[in-house]
mmCIF file of the N, C-alpha and C atoms, coordinates in Angstrom:
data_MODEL
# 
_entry.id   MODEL 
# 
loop_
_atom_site.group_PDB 
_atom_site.id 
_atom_site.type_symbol 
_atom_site.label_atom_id 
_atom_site.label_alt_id 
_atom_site.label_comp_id 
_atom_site.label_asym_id 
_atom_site.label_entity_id 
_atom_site.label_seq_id 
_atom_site.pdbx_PDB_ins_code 
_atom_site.Cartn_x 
_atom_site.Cartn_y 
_atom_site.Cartn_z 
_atom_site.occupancy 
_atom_site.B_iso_or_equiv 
_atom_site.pdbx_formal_charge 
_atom_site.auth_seq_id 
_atom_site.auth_comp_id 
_atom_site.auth_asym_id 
_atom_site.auth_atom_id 
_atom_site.pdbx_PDB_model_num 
ATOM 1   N N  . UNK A 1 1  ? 116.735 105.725 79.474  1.00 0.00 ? 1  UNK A N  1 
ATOM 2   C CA . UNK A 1 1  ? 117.333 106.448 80.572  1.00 0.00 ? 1  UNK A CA 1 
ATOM 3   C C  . UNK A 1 1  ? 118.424 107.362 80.055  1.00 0.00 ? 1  UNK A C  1 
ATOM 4   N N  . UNK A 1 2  ? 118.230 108.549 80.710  1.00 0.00 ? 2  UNK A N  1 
ATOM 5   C CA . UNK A 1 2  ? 119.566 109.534 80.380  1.00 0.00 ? 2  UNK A CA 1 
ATOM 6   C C  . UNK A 1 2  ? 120.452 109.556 81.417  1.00 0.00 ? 2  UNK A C  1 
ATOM 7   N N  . UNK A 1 3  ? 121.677 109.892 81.133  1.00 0.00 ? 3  UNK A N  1 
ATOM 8   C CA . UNK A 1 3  ? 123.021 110.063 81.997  1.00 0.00 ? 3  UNK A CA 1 
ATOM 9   C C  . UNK A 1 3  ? 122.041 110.381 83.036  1.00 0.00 ? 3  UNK A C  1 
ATOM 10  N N  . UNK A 1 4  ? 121.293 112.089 82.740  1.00 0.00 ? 4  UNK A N  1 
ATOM 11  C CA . UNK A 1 4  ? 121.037 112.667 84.293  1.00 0.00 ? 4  UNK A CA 1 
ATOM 12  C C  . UNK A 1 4  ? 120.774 111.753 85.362  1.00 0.00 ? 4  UNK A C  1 
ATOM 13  N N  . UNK A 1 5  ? 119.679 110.927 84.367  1.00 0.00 ? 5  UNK A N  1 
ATOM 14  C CA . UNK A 1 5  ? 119.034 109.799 85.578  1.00 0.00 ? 5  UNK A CA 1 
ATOM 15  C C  . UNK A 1 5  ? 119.975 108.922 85.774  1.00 0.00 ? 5  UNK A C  1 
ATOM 16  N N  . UNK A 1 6  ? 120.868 108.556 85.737  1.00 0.00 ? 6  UNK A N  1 
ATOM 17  C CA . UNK A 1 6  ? 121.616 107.961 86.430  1.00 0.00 ? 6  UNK A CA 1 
ATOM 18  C C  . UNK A 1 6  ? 122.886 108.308 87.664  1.00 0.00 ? 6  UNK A C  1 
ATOM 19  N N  . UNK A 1 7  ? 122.587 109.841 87.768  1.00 0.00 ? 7  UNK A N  1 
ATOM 20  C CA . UNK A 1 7  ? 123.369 110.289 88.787  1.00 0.00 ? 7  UNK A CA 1 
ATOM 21  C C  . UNK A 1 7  ? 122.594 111.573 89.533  1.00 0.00 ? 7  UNK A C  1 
ATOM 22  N N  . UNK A 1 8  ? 121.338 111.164 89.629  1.00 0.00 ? 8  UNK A N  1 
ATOM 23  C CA . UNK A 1 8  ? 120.003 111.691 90.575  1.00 0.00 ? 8  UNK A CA 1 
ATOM 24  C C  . UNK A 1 8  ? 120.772 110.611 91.735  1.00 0.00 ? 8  UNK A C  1 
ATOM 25  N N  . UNK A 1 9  ? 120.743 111.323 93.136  1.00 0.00 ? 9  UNK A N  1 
ATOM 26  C CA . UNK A 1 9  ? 120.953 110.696 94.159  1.00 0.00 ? 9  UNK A CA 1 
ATOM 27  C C  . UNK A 1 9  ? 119.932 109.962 94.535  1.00 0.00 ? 9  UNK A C  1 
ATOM 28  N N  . UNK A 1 10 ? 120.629 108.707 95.500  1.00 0.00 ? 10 UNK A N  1 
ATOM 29  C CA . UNK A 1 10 ? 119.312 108.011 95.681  1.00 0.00 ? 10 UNK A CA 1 
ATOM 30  C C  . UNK A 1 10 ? 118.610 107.787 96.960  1.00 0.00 ? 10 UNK A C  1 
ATOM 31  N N  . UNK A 1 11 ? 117.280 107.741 96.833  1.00 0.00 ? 11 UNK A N  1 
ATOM 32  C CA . UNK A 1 11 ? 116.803 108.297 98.516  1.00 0.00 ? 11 UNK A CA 1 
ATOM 33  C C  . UNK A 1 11 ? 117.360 107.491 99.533  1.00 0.00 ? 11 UNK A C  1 
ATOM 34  N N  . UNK A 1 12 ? 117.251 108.106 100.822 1.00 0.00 ? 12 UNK A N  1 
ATOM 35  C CA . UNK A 1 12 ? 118.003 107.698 101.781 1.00 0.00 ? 12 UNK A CA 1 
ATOM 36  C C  . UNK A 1 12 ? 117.143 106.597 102.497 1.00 0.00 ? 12 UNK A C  1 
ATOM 37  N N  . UNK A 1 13 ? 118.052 105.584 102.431 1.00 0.00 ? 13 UNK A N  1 
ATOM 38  C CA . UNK A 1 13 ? 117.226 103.967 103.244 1.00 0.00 ? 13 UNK A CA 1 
ATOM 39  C C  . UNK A 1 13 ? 116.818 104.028 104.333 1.00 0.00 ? 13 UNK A C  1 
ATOM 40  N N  . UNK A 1 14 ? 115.370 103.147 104.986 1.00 0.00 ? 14 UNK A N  1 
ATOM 41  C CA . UNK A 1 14 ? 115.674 103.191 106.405 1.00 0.00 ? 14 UNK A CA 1 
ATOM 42  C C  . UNK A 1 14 ? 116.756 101.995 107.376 1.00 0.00 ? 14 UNK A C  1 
ATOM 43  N N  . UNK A 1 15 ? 117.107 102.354 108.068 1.00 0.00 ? 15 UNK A N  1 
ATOM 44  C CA . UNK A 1 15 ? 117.690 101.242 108.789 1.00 0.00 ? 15 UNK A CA 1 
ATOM 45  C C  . UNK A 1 15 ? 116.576 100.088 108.796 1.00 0.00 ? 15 UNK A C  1 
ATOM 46  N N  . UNK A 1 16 ? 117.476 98.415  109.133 1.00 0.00 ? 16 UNK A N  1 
ATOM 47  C CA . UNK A 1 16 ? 116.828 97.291  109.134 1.00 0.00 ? 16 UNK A CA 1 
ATOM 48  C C  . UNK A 1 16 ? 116.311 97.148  110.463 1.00 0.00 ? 16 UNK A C  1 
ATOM 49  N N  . UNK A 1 17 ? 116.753 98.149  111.664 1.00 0.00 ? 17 UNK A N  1 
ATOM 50  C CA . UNK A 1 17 ? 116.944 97.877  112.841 1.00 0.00 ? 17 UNK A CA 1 
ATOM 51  C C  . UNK A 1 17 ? 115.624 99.090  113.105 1.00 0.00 ? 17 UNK A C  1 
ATOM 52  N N  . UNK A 1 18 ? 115.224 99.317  112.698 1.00 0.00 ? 18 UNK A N  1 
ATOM 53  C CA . UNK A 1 18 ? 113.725 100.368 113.240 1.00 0.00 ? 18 UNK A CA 1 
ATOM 54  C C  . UNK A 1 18 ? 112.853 99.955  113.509 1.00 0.00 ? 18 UNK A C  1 
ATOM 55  N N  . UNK A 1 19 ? 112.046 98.840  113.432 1.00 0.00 ? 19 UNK A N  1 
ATOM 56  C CA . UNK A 1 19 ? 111.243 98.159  113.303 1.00 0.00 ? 19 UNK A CA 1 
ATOM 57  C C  . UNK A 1 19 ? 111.682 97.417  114.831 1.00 0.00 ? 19 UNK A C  1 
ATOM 58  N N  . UNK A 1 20 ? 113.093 96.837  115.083 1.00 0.00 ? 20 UNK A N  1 
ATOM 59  C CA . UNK A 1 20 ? 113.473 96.480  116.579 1.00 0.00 ? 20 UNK A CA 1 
ATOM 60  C C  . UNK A 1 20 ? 113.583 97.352  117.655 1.00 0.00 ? 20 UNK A C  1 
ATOM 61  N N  . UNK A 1 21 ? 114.097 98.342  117.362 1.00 0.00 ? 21 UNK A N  1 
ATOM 62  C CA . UNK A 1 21 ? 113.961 100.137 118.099 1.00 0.00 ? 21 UNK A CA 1 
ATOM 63  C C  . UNK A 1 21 ? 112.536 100.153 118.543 1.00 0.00 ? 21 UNK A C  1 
ATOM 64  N N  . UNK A 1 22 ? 112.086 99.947  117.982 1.00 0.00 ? 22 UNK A N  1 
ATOM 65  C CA . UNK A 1 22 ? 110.427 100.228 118.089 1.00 0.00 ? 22 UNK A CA 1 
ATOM 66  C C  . UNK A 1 22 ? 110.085 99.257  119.059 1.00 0.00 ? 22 UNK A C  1 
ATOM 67  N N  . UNK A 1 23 ? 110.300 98.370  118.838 1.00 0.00 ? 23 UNK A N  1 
ATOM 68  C CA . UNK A 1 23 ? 109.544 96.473  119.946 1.00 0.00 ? 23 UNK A CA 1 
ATOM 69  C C  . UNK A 1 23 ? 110.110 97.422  120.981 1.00 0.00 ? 23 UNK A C  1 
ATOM 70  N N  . UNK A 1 24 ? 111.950 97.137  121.252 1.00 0.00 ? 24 UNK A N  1 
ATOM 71  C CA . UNK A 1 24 ? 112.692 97.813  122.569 1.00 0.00 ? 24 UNK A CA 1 
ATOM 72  C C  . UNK A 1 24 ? 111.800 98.608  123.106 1.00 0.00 ? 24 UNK A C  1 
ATOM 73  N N  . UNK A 1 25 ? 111.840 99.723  122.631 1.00 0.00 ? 25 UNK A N  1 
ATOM 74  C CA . UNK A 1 25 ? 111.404 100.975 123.370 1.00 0.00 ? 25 UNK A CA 1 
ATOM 75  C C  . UNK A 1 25 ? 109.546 100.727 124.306 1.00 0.00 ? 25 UNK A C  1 
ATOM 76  N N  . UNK A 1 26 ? 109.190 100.561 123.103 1.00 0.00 ? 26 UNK A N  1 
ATOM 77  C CA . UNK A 1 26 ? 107.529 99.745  123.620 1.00 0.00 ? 26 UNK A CA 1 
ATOM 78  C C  . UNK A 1 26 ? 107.647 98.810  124.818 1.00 0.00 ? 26 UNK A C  1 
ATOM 79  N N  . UNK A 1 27 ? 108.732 97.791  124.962 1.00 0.00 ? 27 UNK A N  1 
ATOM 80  C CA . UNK A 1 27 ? 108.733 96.887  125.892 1.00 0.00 ? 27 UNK A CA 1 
ATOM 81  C C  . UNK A 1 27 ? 109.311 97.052  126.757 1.00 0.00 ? 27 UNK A C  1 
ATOM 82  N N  . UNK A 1 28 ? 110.502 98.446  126.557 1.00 0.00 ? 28 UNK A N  1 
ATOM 83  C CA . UNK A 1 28 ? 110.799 98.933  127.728 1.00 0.00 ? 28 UNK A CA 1 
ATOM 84  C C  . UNK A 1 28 ? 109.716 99.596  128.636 1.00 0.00 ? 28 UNK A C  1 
ATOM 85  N N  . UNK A 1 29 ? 109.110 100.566 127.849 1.00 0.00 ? 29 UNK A N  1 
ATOM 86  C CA . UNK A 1 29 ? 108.105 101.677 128.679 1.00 0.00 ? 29 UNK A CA 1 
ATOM 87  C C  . UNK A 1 29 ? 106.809 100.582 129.111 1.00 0.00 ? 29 UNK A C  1 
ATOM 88  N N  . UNK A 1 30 ? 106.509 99.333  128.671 1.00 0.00 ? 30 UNK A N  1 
ATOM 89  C CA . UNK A 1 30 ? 105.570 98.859  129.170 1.00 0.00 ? 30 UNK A CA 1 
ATOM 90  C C  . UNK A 1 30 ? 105.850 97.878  130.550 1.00 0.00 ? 30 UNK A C  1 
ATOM 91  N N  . UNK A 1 31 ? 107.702 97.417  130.690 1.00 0.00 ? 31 UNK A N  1 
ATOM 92  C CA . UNK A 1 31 ? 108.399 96.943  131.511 1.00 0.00 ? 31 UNK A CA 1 
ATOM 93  C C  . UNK A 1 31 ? 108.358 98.224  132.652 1.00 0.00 ? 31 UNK A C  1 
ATOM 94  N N  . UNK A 1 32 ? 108.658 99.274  132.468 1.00 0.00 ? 32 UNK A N  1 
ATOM 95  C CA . UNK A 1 32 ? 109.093 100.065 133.399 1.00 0.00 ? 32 UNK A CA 1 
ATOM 96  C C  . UNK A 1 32 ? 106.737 100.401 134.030 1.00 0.00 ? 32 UNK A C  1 
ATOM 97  N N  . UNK A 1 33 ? 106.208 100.665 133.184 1.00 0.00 ? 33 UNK A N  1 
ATOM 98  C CA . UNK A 1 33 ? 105.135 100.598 133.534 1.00 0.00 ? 33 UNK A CA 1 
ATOM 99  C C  . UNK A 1 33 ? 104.488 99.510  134.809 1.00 0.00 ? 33 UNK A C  1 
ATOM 100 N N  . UNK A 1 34 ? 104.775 98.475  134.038 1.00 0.00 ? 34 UNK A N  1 
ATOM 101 C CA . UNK A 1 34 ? 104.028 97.042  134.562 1.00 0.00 ? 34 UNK A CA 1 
ATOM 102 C C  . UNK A 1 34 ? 104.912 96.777  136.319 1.00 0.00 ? 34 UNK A C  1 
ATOM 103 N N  . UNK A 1 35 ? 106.260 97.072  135.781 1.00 0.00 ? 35 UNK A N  1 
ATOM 104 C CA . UNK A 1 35 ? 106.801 96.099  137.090 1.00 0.00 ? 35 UNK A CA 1 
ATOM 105 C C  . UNK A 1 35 ? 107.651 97.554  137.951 1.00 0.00 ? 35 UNK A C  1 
ATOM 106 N N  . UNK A 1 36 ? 108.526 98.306  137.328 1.00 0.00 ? 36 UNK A N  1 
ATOM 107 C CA . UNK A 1 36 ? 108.931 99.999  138.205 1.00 0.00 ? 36 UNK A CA 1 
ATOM 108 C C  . UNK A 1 36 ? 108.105 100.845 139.062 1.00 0.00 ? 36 UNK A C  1 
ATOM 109 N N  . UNK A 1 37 ? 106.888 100.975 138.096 1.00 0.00 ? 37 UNK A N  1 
ATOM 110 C CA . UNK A 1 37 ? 106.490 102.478 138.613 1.00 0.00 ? 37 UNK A CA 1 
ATOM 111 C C  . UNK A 1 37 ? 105.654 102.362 139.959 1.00 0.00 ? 37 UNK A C  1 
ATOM 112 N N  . UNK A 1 38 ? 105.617 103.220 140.697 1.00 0.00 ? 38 UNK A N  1 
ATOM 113 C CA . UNK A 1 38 ? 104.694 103.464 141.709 1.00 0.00 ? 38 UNK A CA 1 
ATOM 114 C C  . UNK A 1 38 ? 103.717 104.591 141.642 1.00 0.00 ? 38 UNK A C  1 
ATOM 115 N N  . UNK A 1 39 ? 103.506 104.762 140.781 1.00 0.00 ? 39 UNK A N  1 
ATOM 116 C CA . UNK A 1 39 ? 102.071 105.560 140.351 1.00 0.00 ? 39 UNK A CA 1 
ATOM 117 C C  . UNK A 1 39 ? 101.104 104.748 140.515 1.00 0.00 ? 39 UNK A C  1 
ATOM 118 N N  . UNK A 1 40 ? 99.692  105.149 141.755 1.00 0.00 ? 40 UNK A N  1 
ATOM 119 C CA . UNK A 1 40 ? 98.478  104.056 141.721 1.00 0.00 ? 40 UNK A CA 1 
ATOM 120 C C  . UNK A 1 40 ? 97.623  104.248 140.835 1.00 0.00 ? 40 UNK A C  1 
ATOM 121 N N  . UNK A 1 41 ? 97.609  105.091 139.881 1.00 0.00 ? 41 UNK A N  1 
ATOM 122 C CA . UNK A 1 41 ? 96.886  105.330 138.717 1.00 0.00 ? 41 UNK A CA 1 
ATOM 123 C C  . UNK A 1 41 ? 97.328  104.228 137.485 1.00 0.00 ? 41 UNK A C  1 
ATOM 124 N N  . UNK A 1 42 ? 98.346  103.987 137.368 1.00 0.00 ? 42 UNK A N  1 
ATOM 125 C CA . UNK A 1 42 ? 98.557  102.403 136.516 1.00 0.00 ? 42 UNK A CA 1 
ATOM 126 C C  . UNK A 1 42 ? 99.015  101.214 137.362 1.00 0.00 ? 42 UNK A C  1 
ATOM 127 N N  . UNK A 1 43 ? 98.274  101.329 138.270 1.00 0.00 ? 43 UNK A N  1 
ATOM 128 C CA . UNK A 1 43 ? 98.041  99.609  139.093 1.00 0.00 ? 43 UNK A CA 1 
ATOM 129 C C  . UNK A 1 43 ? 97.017  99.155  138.360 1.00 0.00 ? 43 UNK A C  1 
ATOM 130 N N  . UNK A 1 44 ? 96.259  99.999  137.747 1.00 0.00 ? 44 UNK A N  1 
ATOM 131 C CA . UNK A 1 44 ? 94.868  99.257  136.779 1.00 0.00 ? 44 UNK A CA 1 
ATOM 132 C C  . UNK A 1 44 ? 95.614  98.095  135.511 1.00 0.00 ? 44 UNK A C  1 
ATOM 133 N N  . UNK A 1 45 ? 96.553  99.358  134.808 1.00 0.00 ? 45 UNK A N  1 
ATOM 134 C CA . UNK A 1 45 ? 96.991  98.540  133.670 1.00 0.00 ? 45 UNK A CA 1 
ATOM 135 C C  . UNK A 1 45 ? 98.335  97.409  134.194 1.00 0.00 ? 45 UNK A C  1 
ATOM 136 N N  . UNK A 1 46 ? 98.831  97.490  135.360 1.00 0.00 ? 46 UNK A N  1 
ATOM 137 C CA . UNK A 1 46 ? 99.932  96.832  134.959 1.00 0.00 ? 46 UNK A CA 1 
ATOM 138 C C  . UNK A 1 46 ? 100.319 95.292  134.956 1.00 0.00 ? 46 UNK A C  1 
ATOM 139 N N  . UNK A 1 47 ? 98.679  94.734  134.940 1.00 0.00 ? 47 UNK A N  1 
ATOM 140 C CA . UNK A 1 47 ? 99.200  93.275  134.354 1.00 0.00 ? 47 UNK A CA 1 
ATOM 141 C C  . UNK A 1 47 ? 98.964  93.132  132.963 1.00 0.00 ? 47 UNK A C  1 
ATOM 142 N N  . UNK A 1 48 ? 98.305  93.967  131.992 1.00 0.00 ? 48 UNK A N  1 
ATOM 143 C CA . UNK A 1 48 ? 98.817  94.639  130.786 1.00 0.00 ? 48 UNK A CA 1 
ATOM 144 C C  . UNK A 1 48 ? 100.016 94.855  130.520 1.00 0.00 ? 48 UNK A C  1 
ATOM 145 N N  . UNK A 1 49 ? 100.327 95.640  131.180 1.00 0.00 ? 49 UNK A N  1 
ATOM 146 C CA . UNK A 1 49 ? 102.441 96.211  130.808 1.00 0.00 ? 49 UNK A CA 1 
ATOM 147 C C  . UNK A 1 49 ? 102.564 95.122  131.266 1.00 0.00 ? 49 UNK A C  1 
ATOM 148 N N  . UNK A 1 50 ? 102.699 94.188  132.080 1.00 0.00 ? 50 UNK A N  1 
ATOM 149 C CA . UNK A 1 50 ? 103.714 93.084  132.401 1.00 0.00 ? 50 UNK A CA 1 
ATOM 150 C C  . UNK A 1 50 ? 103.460 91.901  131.410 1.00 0.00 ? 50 UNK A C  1 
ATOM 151 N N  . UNK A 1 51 ? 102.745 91.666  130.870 1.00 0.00 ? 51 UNK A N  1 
ATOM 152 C CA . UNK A 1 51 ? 102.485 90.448  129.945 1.00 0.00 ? 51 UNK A CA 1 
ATOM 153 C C  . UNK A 1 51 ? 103.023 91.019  128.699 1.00 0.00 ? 51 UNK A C  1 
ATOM 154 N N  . UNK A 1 52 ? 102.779 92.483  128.672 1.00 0.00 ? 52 UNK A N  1 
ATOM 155 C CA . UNK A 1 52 ? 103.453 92.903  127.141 1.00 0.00 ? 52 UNK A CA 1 
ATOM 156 C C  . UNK A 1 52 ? 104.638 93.385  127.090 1.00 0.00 ? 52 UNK A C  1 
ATOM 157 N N  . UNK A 1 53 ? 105.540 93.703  128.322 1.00 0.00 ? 53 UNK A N  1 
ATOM 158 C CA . UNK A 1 53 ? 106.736 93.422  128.316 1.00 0.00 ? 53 UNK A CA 1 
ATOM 159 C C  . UNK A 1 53 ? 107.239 92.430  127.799 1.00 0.00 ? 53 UNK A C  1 
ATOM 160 N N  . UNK A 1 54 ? 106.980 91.116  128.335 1.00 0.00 ? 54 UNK A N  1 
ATOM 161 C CA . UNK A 1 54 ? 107.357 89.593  128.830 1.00 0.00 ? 54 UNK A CA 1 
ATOM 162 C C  . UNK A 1 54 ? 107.376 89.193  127.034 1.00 0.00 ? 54 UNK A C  1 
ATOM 163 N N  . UNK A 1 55 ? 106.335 90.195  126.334 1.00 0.00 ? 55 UNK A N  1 
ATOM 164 C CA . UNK A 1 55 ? 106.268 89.310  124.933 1.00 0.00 ? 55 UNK A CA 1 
ATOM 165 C C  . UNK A 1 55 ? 107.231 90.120  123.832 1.00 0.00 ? 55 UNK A C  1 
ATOM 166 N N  . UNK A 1 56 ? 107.023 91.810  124.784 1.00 0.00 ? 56 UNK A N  1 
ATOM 167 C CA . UNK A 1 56 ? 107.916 92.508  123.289 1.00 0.00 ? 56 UNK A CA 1 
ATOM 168 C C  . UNK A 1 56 ? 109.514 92.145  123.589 1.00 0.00 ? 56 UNK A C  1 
ATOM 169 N N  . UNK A 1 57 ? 110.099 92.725  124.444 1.00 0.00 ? 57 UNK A N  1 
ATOM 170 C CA . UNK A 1 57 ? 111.568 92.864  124.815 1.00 0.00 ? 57 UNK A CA 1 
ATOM 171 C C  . UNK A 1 57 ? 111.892 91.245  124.363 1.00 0.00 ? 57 UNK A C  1 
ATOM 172 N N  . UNK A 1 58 ? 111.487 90.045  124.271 1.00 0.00 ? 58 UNK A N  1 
ATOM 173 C CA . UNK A 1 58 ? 112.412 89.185  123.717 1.00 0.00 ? 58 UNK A CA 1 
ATOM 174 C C  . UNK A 1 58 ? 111.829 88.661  122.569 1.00 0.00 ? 58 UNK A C  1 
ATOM 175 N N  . UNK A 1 59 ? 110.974 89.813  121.904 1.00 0.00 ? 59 UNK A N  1 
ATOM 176 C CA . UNK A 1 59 ? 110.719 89.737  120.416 1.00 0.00 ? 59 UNK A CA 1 
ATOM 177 C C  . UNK A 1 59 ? 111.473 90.266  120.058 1.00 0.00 ? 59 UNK A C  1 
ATOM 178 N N  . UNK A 1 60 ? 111.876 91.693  120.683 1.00 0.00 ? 60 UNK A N  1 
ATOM 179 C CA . UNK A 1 60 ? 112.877 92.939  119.880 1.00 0.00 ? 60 UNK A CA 1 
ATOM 180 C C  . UNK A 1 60 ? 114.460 91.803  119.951 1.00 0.00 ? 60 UNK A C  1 
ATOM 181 N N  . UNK A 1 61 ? 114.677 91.687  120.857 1.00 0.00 ? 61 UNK A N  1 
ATOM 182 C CA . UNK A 1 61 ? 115.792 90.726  120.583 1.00 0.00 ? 61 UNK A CA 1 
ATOM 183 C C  . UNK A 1 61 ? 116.108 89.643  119.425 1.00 0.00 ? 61 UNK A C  1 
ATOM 184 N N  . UNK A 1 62 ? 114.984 89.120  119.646 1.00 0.00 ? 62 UNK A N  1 
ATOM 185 C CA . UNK A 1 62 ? 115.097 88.059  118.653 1.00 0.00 ? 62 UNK A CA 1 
ATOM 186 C C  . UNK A 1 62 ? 115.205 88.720  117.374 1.00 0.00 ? 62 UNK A C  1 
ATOM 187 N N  . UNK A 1 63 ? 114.276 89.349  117.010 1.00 0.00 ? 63 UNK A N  1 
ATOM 188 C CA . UNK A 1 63 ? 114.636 90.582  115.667 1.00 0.00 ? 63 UNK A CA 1 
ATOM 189 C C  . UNK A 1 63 ? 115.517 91.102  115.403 1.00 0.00 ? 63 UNK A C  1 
ATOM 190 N N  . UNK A 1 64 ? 116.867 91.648  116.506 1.00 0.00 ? 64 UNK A N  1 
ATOM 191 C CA . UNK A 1 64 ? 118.207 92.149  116.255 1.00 0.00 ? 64 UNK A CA 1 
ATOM 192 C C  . UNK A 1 64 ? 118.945 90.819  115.522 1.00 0.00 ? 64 UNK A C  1 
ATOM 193 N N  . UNK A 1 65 ? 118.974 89.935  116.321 1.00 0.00 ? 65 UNK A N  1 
ATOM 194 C CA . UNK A 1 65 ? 119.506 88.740  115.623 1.00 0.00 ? 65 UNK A CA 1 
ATOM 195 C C  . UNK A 1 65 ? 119.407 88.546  114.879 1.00 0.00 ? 65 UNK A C  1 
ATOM 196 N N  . UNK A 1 66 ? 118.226 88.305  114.377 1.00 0.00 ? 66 UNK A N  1 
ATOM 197 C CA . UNK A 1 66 ? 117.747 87.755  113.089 1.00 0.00 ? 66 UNK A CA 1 
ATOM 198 C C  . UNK A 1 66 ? 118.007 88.916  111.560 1.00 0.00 ? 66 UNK A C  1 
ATOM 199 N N  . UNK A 1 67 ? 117.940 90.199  111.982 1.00 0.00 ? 67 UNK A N  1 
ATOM 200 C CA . UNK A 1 67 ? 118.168 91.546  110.829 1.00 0.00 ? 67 UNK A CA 1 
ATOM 201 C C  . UNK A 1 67 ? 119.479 91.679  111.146 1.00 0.00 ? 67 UNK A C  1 
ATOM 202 N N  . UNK A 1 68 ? 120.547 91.393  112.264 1.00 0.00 ? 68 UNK A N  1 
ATOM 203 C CA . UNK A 1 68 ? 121.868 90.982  112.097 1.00 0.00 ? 68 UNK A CA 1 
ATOM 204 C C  . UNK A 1 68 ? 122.168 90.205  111.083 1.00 0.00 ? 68 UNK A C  1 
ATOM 205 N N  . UNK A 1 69 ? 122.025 88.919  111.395 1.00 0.00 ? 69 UNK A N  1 
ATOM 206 C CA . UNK A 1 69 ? 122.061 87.723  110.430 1.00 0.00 ? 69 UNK A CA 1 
ATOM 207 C C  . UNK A 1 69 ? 122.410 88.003  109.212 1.00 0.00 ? 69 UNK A C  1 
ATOM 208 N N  . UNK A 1 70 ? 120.972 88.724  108.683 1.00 0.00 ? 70 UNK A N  1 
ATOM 209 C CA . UNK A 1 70 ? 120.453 88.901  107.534 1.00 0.00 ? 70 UNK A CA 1 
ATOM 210 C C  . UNK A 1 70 ? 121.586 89.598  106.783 1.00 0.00 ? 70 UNK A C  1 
ATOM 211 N N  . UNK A 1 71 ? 121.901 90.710  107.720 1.00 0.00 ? 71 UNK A N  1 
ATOM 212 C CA . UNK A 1 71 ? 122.785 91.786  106.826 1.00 0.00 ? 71 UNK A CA 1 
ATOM 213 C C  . UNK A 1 71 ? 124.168 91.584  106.702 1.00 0.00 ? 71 UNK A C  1 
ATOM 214 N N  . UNK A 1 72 ? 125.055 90.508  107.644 1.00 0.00 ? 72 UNK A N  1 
ATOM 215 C CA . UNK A 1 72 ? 125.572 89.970  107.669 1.00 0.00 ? 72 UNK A CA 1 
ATOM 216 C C  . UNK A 1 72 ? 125.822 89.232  105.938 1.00 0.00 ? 72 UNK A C  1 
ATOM 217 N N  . UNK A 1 73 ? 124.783 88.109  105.751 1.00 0.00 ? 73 UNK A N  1 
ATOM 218 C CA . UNK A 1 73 ? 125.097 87.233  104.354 1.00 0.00 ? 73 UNK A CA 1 
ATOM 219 C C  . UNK A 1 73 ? 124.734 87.913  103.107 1.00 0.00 ? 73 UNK A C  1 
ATOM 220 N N  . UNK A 1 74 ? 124.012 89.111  103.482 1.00 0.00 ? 74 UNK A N  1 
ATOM 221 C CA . UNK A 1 74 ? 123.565 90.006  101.885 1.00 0.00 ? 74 UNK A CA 1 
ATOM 222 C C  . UNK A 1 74 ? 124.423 91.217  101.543 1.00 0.00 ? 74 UNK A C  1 
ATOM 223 N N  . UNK A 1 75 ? 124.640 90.844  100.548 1.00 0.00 ? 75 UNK A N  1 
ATOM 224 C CA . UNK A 1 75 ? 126.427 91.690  99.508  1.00 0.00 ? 75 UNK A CA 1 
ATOM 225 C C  . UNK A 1 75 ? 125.499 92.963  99.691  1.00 0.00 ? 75 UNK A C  1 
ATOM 226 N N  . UNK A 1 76 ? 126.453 93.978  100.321 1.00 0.00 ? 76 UNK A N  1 
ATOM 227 C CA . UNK A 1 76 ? 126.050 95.312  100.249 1.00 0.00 ? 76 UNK A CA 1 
ATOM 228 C C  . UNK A 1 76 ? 125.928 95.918  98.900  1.00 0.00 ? 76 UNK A C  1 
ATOM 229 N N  . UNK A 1 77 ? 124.936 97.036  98.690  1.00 0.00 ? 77 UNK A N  1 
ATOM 230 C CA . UNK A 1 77 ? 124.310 97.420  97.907  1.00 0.00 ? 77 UNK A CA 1 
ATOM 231 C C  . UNK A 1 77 ? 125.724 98.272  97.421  1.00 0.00 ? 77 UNK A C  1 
ATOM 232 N N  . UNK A 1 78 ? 125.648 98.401  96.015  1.00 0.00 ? 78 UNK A N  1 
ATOM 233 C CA . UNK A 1 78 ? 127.020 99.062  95.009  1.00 0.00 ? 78 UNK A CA 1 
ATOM 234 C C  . UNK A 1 78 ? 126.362 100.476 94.849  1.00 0.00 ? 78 UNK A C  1 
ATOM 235 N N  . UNK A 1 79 ? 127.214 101.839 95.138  1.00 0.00 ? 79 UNK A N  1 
ATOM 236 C CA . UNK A 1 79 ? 126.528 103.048 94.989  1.00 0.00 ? 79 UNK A CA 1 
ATOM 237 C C  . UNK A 1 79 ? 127.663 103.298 93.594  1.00 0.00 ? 79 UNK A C  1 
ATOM 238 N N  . UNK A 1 80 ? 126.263 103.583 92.427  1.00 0.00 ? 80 UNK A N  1 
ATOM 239 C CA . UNK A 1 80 ? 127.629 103.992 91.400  1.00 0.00 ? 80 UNK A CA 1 
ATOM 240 C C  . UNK A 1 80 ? 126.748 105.378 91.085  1.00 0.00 ? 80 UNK A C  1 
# 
């Protein structure tokens, strides 16, 4: 390894929390689907959205916690 390579910047991480962003949002729009809307065009799906609400939104939760946790007990990464 040369100096250079050792002060090439280093790519930018994704958050731990994207992967929970993702459940949320899904279990929101399938919550607001299943049990909100009054459109009779998704009365077809919405015991679909309501069962997959019921399973994402307190998956995504449980996942904040748990990638909380995590980042919580692991020594942040050293930028030299």
């Amino acid at each position: 390894m040369t100096k250079e390579d050792n002060n090439s910047p280093h790519p930018p991480r994704m958050s731990p929390y994207v992967f929970t962003l993702l459940l949320m949002g899904f279990g929101l729009w399938c919550f607001w689907d299943g049990w909100l809307t009054t459109d009779p065009d998704m009365a077809e799906h919405a015991l679909f959205n309501q069962v997959l609400s019921v399973i994402l939104i307190p998956w995504a939760i449980w996942d904040f916690f748990k990638v909380r946790k995590r980042s919580k007990t692991q020594k942040p990464p050293e930028d030299t």
